[in-house]
Residue frames as qw, qx, qy, qz and C-alpha x, y, z in Angstrom:
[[0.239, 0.026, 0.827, -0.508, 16.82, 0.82, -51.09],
 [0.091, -0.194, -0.820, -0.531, 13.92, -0.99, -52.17],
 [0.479, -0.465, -0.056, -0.742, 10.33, -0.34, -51.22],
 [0.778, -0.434, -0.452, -0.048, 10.34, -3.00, -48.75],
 [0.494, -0.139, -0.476, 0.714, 13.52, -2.25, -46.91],
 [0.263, -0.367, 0.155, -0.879, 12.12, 1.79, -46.87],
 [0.558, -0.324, -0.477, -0.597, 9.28, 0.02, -45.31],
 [0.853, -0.221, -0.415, 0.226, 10.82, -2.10, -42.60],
 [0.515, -0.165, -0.569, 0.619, 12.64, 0.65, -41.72],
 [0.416, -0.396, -0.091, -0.813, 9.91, 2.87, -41.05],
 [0.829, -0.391, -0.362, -0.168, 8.24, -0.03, -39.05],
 [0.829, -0.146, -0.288, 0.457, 11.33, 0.04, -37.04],
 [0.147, 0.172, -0.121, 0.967, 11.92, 3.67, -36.53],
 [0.541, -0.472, -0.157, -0.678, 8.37, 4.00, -35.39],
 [0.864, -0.182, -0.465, 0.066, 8.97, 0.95, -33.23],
 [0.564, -0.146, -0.336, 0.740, 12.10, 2.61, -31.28],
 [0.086, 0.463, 0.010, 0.882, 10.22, 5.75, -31.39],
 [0.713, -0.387, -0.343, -0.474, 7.29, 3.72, -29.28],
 [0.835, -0.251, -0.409, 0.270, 9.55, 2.42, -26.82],
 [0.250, 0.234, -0.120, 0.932, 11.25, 5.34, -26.07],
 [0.359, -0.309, 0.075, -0.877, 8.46, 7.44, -25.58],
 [0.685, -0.623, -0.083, -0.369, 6.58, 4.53, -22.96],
 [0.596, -0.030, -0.475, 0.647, 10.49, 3.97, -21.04],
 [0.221, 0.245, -0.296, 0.896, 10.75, 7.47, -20.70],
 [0.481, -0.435, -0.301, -0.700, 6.73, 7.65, -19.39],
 [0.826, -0.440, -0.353, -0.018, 7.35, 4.60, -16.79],
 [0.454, -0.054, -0.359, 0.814, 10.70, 6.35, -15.45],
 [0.056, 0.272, -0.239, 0.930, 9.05, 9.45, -14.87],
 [0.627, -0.475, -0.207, -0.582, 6.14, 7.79, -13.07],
 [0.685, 0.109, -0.634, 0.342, 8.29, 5.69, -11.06],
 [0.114, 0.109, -0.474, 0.866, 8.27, 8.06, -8.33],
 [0.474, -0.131, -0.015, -0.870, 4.56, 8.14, -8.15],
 [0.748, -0.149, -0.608, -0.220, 3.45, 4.55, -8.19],
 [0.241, -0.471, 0.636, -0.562, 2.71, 3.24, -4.64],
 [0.613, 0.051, -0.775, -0.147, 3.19, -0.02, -4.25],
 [0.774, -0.495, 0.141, -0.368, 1.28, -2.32, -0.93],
 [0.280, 0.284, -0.862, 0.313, 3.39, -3.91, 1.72],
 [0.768, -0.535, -0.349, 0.046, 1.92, -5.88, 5.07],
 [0.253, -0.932, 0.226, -0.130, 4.16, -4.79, 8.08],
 [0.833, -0.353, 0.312, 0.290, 6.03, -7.78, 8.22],
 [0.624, 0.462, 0.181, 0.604, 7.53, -7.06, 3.88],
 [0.113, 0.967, 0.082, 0.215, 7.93, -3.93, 5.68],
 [0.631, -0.661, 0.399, 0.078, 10.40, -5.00, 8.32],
 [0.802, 0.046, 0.415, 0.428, 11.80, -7.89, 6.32],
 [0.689, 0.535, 0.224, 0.435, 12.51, -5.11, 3.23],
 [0.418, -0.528, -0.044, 0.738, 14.03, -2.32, 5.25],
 [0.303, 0.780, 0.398, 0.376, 12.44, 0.46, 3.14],
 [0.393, 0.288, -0.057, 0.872, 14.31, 3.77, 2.65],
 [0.163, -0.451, -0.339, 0.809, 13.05, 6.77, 4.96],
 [0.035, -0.331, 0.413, 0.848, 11.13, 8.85, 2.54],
 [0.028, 0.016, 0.790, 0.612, 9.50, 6.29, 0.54],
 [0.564, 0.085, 0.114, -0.813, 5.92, 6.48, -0.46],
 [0.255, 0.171, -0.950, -0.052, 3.88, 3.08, 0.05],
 [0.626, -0.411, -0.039, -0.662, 0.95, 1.59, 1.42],
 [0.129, 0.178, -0.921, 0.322, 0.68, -0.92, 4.39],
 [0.588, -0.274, -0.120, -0.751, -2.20, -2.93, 5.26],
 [0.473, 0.209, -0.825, 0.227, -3.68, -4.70, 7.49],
 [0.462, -0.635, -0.618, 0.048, -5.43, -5.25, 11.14],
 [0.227, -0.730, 0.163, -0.623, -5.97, -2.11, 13.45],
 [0.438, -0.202, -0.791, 0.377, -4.41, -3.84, 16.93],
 [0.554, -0.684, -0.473, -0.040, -6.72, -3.58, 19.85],
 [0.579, -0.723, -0.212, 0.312, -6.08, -1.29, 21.92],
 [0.688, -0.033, 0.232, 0.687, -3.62, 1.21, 19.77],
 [0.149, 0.721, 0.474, 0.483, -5.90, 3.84, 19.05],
 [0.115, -0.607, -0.150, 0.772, -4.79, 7.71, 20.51],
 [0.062, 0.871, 0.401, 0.278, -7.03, 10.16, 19.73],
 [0.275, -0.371, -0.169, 0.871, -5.13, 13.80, 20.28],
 [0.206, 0.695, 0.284, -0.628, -6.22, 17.13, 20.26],
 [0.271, 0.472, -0.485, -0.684, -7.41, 18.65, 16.99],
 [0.820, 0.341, -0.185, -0.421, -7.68, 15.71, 14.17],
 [0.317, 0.575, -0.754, -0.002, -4.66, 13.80, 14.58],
 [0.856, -0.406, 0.177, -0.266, -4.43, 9.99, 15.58],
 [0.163, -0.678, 0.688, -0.200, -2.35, 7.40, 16.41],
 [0.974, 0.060, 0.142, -0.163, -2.38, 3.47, 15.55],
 [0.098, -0.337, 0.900, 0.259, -0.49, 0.31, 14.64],
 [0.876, 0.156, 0.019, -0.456, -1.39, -1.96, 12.33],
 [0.579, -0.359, 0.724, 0.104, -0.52, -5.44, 12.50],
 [0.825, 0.137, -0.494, -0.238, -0.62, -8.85, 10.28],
 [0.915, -0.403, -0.014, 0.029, -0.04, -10.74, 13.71],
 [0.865, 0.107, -0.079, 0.484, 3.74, -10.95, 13.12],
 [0.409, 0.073, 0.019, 0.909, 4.81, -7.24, 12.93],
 [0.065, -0.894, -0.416, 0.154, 3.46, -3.98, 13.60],
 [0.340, 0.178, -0.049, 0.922, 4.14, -0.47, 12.05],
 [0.062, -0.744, -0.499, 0.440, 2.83, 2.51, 13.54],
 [0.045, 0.610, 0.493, 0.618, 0.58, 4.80, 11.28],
 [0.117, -0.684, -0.354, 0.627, 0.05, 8.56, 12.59],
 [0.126, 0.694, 0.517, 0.486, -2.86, 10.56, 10.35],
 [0.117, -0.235, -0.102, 0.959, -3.87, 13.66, 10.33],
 [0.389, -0.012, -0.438, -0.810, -7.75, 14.21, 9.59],
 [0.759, -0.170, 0.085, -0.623, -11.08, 12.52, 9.75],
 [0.207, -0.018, 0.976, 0.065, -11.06, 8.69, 9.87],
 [0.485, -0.205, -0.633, -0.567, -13.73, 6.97, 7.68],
 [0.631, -0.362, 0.155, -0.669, -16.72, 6.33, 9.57],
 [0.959, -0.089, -0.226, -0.142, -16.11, 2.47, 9.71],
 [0.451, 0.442, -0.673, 0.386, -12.45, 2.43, 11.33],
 [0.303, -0.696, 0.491, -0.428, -11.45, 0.88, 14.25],
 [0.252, -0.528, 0.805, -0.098, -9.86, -1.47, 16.27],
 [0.582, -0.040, 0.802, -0.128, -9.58, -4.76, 15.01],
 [0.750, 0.524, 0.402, -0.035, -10.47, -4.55, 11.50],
 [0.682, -0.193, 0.303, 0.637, -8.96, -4.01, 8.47],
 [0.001, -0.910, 0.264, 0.320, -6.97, -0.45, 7.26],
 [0.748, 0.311, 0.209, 0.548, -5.12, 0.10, 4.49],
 [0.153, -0.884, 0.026, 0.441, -2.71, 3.49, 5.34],
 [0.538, 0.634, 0.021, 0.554, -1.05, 5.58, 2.53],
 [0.268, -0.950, -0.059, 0.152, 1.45, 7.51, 3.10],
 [0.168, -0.955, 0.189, -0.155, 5.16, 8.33, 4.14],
 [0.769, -0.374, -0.390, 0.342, 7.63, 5.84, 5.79],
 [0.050, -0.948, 0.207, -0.235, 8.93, 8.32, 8.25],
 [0.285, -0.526, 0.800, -0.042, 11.37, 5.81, 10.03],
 [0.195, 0.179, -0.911, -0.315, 11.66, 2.08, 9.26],
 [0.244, -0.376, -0.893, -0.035, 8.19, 1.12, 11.33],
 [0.025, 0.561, 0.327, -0.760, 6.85, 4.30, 11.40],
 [0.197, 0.344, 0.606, 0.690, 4.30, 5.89, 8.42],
 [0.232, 0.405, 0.253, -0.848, 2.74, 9.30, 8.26],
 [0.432, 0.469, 0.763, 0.109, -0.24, 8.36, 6.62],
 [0.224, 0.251, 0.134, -0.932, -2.59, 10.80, 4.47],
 [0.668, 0.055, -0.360, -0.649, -5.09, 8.57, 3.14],
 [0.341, -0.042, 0.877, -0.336, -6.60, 5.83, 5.73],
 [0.552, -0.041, -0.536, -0.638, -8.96, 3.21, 3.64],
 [0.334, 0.030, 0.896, -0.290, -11.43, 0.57, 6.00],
 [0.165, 0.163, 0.938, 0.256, -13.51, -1.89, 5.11],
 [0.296, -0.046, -0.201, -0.933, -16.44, -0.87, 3.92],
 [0.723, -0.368, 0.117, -0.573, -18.76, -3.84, 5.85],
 [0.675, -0.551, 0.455, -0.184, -18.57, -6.59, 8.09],
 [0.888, 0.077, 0.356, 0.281, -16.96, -9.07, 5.39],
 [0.630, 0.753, -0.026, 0.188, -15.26, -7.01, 3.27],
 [0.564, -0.663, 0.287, 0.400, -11.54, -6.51, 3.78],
 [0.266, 0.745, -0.552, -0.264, -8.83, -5.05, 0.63],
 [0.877, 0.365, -0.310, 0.033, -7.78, -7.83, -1.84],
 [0.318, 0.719, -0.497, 0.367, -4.26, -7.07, -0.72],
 [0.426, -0.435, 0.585, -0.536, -4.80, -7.84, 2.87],
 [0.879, -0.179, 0.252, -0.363, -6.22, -10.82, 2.59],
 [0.868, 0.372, -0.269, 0.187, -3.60, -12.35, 0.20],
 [0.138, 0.677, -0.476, 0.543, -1.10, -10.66, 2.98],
 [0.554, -0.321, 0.685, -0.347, -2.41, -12.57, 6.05],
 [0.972, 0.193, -0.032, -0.132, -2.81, -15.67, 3.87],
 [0.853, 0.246, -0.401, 0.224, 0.55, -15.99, 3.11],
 [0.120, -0.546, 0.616, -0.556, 1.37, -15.19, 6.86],
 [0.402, -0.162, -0.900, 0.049, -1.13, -17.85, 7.81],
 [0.142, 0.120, 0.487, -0.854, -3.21, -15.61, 9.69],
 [0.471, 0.054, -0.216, -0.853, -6.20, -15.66, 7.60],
 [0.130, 0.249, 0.958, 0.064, -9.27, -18.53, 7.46],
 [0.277, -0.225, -0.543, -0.760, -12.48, -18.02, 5.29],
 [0.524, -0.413, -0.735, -0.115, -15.08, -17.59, 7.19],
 [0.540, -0.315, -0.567, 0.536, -13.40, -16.47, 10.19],
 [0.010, -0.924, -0.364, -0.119, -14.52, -13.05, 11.84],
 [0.462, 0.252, -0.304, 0.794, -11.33, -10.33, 12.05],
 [0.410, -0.737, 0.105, -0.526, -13.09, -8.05, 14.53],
 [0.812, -0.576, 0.071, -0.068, -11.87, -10.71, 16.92],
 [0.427, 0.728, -0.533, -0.064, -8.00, -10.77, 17.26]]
């Protein structure tokens, strides 16, 4: 074998050693990535029991239970659909009705998510990338327009 071929196939054995080792890096994160739905790609994609996912979107009016202890109780829309989100813990000081929430969590049924990380905006324009490209392509969204009102 000549010094090039040795060469080429070094470059190629290092090559299939590099692919290998970032397959075997994105399969075993696979389980870990959590990927953002709206409620409606929830409905429309029948997600497995189990899975681990975020959903954002508007806090509907009027959906908020407070029980005892820490625990609450919401749905969040995108006008079209609605899953209900039930946390455990503080809410961020800026949540509530009518604006927008991004819940991590659970799905515990198909429109049902035990959250454990609730994100809100963070002031009166601001509202997760995600969401807003989510009610855009629902047609819910206009620039400008205030979400506190639903």
């Amino acid at each position: 074998m000549t010094r090039r071929g040795r060469r080429l196939a070094l470059i190629a054995a290092a090559l299939a050693v590099v692919g290998g080792a970032a397959g075997l890096a994105l399969y075993a994160l696979s389980d870990s990535i959590v990927f953002f739905y709206s409620p409606s790609e929830v409905v429309e994609k029948a997600l497995r029991p189990g899975a681990r996912l975020r959903v954002g979107g508007l806090v509907k009016s009027g959906s908020v239970v407070k029980s005892a202890g820490e625990t609450v109780a919401f749905v969040v829309t995108d006008g079209a659909n609605n899953v209900s989100v039930s946390y455990q813990g503080l809410l961020p000081d800026l949540f509530r009705e009518g604006q927008g929430v991004v819940a991590e969590g659970v799905l515990a049924a198909p429109d049902q998510l035990r959250a454990d990380t609730i994100l809100a905006k963070h002031d009166e324009r601001y509202m997760p990338r995600e969401v807003v490209e989510a009610l855009k392509k629902e047609g819910r969204w206009r620039e400008g327009e205030d979400v506190a009102k639903p």
